[in-house]
C-alpha positions in Angstrom: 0.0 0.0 0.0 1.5 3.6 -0.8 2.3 5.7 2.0 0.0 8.7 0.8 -3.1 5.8 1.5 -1.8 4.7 4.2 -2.2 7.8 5.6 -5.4 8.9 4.2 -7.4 5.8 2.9 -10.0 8.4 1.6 -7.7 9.8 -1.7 -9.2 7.9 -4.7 -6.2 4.8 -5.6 -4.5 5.2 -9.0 -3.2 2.0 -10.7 -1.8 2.1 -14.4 -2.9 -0.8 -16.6 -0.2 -1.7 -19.3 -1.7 -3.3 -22.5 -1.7 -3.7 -25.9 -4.2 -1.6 -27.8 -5.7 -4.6 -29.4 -6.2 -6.4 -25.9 -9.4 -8.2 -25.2 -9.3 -7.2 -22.0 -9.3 -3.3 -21.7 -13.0 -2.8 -21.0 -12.7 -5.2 -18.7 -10.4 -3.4 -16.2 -11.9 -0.4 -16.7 -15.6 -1.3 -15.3 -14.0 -3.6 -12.8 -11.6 -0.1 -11.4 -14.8 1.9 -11.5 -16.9 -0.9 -9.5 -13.5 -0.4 -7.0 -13.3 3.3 -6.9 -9.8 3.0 -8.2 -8.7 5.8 -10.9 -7.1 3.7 -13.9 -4.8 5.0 -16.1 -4.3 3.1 -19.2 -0.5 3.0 -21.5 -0.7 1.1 -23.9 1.5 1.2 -27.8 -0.7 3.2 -29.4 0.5 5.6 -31.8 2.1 8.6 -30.2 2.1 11.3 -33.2 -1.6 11.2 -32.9 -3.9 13.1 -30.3 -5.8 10.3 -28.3 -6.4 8.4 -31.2 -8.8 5.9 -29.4 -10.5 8.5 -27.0 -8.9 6.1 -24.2 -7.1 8.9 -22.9 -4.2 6.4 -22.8 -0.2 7.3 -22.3 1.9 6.0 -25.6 5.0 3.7 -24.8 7.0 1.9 -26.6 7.4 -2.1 -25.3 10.3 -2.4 -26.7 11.7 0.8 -25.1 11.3 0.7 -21.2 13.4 3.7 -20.4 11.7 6.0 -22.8 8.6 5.1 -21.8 9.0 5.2 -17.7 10.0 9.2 -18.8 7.0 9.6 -20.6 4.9 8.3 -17.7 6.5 10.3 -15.6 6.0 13.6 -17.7 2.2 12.5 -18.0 1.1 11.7 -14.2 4.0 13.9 -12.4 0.7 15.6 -10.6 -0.9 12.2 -10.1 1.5 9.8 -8.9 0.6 6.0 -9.1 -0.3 3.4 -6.2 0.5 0.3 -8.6 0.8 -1.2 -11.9 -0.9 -3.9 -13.6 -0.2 -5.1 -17.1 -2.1 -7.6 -20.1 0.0 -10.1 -22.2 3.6 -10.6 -21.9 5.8 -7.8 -23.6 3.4 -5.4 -21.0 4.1 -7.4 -18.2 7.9 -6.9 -18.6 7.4 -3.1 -19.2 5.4 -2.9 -16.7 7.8 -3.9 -13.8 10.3 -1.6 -15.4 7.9 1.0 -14.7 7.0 -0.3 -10.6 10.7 -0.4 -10.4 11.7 3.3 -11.9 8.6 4.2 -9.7 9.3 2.6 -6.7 6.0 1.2 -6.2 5.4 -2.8 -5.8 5.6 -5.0 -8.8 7.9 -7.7 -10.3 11.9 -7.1 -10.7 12.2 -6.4 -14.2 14.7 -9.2 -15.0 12.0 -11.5 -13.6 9.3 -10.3 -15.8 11.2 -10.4 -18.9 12.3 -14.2 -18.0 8.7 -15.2 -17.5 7.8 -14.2 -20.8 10.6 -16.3 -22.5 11.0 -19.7 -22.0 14.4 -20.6 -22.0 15.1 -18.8 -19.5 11.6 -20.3 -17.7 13.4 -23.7 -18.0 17.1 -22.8 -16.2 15.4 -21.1 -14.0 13.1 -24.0 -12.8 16.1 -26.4 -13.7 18.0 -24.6 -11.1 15.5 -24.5 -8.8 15.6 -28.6 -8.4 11.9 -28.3 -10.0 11.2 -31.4 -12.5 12.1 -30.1 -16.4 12.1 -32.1 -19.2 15.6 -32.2 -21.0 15.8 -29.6 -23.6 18.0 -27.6 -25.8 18.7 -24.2 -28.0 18.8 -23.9 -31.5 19.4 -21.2 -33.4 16.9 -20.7 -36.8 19.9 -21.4 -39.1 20.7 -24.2 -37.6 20.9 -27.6 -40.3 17.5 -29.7 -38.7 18.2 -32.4 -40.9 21.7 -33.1 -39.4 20.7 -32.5 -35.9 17.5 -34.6 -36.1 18.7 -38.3 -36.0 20.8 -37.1 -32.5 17.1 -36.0 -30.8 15.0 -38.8 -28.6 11.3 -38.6 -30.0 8.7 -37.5 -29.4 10.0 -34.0 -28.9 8.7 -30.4 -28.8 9.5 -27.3 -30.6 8.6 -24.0 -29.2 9.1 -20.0 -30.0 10.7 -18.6 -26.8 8.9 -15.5 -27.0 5.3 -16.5 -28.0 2.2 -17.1 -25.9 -1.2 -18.8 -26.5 0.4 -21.6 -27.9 1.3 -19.8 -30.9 4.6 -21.7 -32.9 4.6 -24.8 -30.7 4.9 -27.9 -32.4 5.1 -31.9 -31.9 7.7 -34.2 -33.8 7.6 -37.8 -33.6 10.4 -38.2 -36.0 13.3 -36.9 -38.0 11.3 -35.8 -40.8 8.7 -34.5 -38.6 11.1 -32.6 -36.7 12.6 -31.2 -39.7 9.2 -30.3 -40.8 8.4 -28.7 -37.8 11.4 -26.6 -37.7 11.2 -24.7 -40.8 7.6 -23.8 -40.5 8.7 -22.4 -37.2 11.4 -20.5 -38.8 9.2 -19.0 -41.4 6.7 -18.4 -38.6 9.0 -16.2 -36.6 10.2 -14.6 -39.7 6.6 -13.2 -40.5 5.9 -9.7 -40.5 3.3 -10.3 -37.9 5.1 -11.6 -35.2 6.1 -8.9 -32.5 9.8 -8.0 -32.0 11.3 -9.6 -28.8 14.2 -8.5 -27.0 17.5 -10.3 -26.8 17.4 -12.0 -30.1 14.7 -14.4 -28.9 13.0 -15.0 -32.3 17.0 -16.0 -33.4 16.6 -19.1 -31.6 14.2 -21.8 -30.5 13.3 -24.5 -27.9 13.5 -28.2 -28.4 12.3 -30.4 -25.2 11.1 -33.8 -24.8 7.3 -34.2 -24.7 5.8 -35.0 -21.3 3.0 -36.9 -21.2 0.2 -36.3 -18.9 -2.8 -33.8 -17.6 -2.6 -30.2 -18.1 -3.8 -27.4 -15.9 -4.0 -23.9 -15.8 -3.3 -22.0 -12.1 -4.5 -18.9 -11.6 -2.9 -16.9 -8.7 -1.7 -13.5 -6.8 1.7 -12.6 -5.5 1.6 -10.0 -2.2 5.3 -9.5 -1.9 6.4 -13.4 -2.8 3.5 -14.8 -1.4 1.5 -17.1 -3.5 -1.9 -17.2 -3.2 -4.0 -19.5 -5.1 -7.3 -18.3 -7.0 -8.3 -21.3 -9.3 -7.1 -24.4 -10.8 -8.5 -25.2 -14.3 -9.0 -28.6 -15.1 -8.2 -28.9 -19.7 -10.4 -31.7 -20.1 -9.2 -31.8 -23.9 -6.4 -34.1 -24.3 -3.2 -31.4 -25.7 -1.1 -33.8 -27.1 -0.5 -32.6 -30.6 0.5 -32.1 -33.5 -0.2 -28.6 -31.9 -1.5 -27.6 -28.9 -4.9 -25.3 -29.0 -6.4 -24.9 -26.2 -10.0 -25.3 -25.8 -12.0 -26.1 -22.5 -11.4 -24.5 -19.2 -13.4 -26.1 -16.0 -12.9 -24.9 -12.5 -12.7 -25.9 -9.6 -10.5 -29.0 -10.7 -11.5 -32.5 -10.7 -7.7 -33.7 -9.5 -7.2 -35.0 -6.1 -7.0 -32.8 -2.9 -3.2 -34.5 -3.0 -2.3 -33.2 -6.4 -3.8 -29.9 -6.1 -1.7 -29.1 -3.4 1.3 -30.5 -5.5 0.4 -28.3 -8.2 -0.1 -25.2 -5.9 3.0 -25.9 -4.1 5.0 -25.9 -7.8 4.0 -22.9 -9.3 4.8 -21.0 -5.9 7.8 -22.8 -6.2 8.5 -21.9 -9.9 7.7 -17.9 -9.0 9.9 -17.9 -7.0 12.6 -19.6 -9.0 11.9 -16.9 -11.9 12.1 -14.2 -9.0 8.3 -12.8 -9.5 7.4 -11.0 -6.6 4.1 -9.3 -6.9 0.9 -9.1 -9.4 -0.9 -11.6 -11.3 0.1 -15.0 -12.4 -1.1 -17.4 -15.0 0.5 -20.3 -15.1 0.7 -23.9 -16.9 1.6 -27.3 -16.0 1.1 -31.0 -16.8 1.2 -33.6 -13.7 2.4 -37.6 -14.4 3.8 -40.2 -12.2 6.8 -38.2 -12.2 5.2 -34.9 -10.6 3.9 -31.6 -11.3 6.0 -29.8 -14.6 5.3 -26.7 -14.6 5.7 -25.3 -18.4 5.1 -21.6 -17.7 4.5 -18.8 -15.0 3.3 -15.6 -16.8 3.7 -12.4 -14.7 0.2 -11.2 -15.8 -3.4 -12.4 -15.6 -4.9 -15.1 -18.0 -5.6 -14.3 -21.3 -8.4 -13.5 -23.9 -12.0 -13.4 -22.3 -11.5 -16.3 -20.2 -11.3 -14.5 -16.8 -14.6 -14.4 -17.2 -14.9 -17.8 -16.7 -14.1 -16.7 -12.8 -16.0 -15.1 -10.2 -15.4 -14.2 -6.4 -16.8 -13.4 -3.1 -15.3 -10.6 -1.0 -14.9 -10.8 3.0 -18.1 -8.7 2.9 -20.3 -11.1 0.6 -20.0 -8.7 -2.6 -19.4 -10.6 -5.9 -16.1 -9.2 -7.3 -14.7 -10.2 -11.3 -10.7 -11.1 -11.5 -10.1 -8.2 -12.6 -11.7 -5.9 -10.0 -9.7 -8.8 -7.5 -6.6 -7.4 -9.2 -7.3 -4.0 -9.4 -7.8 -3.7 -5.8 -5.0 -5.8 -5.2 -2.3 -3.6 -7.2 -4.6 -0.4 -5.3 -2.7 -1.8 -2.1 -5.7 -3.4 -0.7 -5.6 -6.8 1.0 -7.1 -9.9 -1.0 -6.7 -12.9 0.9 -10.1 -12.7 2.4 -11.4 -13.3 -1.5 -12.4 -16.5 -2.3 -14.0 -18.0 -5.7 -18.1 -18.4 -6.3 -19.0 -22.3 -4.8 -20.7 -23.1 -8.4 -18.2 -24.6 -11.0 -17.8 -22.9 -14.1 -15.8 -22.8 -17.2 -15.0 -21.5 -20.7 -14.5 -22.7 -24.3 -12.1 -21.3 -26.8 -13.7 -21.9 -29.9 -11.1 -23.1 -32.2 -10.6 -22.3 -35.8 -11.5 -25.2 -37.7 -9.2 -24.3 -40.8 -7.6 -21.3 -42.4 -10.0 -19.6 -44.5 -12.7 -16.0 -44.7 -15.0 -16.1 -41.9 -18.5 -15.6 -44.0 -21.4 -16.3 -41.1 -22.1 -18.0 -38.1 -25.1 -20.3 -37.1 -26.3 -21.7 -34.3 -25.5 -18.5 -31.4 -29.2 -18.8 -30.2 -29.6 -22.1 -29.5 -26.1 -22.4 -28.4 -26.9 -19.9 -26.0 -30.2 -21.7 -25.2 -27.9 -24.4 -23.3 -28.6 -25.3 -20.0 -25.8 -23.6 -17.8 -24.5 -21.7 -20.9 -24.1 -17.9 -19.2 -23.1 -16.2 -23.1 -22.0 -16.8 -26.3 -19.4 -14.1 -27.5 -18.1 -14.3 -31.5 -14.6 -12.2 -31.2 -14.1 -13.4 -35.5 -15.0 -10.2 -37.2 -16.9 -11.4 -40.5 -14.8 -11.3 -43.6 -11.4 -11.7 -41.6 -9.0 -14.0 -42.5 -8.6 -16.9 -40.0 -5.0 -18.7 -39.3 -5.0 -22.1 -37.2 -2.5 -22.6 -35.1 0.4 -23.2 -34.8 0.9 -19.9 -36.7 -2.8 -18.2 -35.8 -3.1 -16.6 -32.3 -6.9 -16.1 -31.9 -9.7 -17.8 -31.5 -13.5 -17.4 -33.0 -14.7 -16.6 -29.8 -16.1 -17.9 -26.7 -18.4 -19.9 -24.7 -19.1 -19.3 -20.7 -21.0 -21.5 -18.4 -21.8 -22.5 -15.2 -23.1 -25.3 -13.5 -23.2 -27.8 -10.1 -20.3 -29.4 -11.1 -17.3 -29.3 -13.5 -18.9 -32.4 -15.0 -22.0 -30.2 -16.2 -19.8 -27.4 -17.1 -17.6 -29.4 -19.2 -21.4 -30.9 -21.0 -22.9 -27.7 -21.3 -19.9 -26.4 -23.4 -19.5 -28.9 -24.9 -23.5 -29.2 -26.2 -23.5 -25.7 -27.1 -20.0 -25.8 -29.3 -22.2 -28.5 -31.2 -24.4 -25.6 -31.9 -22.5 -23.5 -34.1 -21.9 -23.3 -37.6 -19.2 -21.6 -38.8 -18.8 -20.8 -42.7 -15.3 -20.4 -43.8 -14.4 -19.8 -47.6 -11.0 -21.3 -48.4 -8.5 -17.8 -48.9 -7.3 -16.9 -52.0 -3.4 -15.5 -52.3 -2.1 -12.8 -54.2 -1.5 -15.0 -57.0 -5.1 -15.7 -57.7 -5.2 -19.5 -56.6 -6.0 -20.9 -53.3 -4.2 -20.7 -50.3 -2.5 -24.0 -49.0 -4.6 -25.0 -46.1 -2.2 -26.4 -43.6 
């Protein structure tokens, strides 16, 4: 808590929110600071040679620049000074604990932040640590695949160390798949589309050993290094690959009381390996006879729409969103007496069935007619081109429900994903025949 509230708990909190202008989850923080009475101030890498261009009222930094955005932060709030920080996505997590550290108020050291984000540095870190890894390796882009291939133990995985949301990752059962695999990463990482990342991370890229097993997704809060768990998500959907889109999310989790703990007890262990010290955290992990792996700990909330797939009660009863949780949280005010909603409930990514033009959608009524369905949202804008993964890094939209238990939730999104229709046209390149459909 900043020493100005401390002292007088009645001056309105200010928290900056870090985020990409395209982020789904703006609005979001914005109604859940008003429901908190917190003032949020939004920077984001909008266009700075342009007056407000989104009527957001938002302060223009550059991600890849921490230094000169921290002094133009500074020049914008110097007569309203911040309580805390908060930031969407990766690349405005790691700016964003450059800023709590040139500021002096709580968040993430920035060398922590920046190693969340990539994952080789994730895997030494956790290596060191003494928690389970699988073996892995760095290989630069121009590597020669087909001479390192026959030296690799299958089934491996390749992966982008800068990329989220799945985006690049790739499964190779063999030489030739691995070899496969490795130039469409390359090309991936070479497209114009792909955001810069310091350090030369898109030079290089991550082979490991596949670990078999169930994945989760934690959701947690860090008061100074102390974890505090909000939700484990159950993926009901098997994510061995080729590729590895995500799709259902259930909560509470349907593991044992046993290996919830064990998964709880590794992510606060791989924080603290990575150094993260306080904000949000989303992380991954698969669990086998061998233990709990933990694949990732992002220094930011999760992703997309899905925290809406999560809902809390405050010490005084009130029903709170994660992100008003959060916002009060980097405010300086005390969540541990938040605890999630009894009912279990859950969200669908709806994947993209094949690259192609979105031209309609069916089916959003009765989908939403579902028992336990709470909305239907269609992100796909019509006429847009849709990418698959491994190189796409959206989804057509998403499904919410609720139910008595995961079971029903995992049913009623399921029903209502059998619902929709989606009509995609096959693209057509610049050459005038069809695109290749991967």
């Amino acid at each position: 808590m900043s020493s100005r509230h401390a002292v007088n708990s009645s001056i309105r909190r200010h928290v900056l929110l870090v985020a990409a202008t395209t982020g789904y989850q703006i609005r979001s923080f914005g109604a859940a600071a008003a429901r908190a009475g917190v003032r949020l101030t939004l920077a984001s890498d909008r266009c700075d040679h342009l007056e407000d261009p989104w009527r957001d009222g938002a302060v223009a930094v550059r991600f890849q620049d921490p230094s000169a955005s921290v002094d133009a932060l500074r020049r914008a709030l110097v007569a309203d000074p911040l309580d805390g920080v908060l930031a969407v996505g990766d690349r405005p997590a790691t700016l964003a604990a450059s800023i709590a550290d040139a500021l002096g108020i709580p968040g993430n050291p920035p060398a922590a932040a920046a190693a969340s984000g990539n994952k080789l540095a994730s895997r030494k870190a956790f290596r060191d640590a003494g928690l389970p890894v699988p073996p892995f390796e760095l290989l630069a882009v121009t590597a020669d695949a087909a001479g390192h291939a026959p030296d690799l133990v299958y089934p491996v995985v390749l992966k982008p160390l800068a990329l989220s949301g799945s985006r690049g990752v790739m499964r190779a059962n063999s030489p030739a798949e691995f070899v496969q695999a490795f130039d469409r990463l390359v090309a991936m990482l070479g497209a114009v589309d792909v955001p810069a990342a310091g350090d030369d991370a898109h030079a290089h890229l991550l082979v490991e050993s596949f670990i078999p097993g169930r994945e989760f997704a934690v959701e947690g809060v860090l008061t100074h290094a102390a974890f505090q768990l909000l939700a484990i998500f159950d993926k009901p959907d098997p994510l061995d690959g080729p590729f590895f889109e995500e799709t259902i999310y259930v909560t509470p989790s349907r593991a044992t009381p046993e290996e919830q703990v064990a998964i709880a007890a590794a992510v606060a262990r791989a924080t603290q390996a990575i150094g993260l010290r306080h904000g949000p955290v989303h992380a991954e992990c698969r669990v086998n006879r061998e233990g709990v792996f933990v694949l990732e700990v992002a220094a930011r909330p999760i992703g997309g729409l899905c925290a809406r797939a999560l809902s809390f009660h405050t010490p005084a009863g009130a029903e709170a969103t994660l992100e008003e949780l959060l916002v009060r949280h980097a405010a300086g005010e005390d969540v541990r007496g938040f605890s999630r909603e009894p009912r279990a409930s859950g969200v669908m990514m709806l994947p993209i069935p094949r690259r192609g033009v979105l031209r309609g959608v069916a089916g959003v009524d009765a989908a939403s007619a579902v028992a336990g369905i709470d909305g239907v949202r269609i992100t796909a804008k019509l006429d847009a081109l849709l990418v698959p993964l491994p190189e796409g890094r959206s989804y057509l939209g998403f499904l919410f429900a609720h139910g008595a238990t995961p079971a029903a939730v995992e049913a009623s999104l399921r029903a209502a994903h059998g619902c929709l229709d989606f009509r995609v046209d096959r693209a057509i390149d610049l050459a005038g025949g069809p695109a290749p459909v991967p």
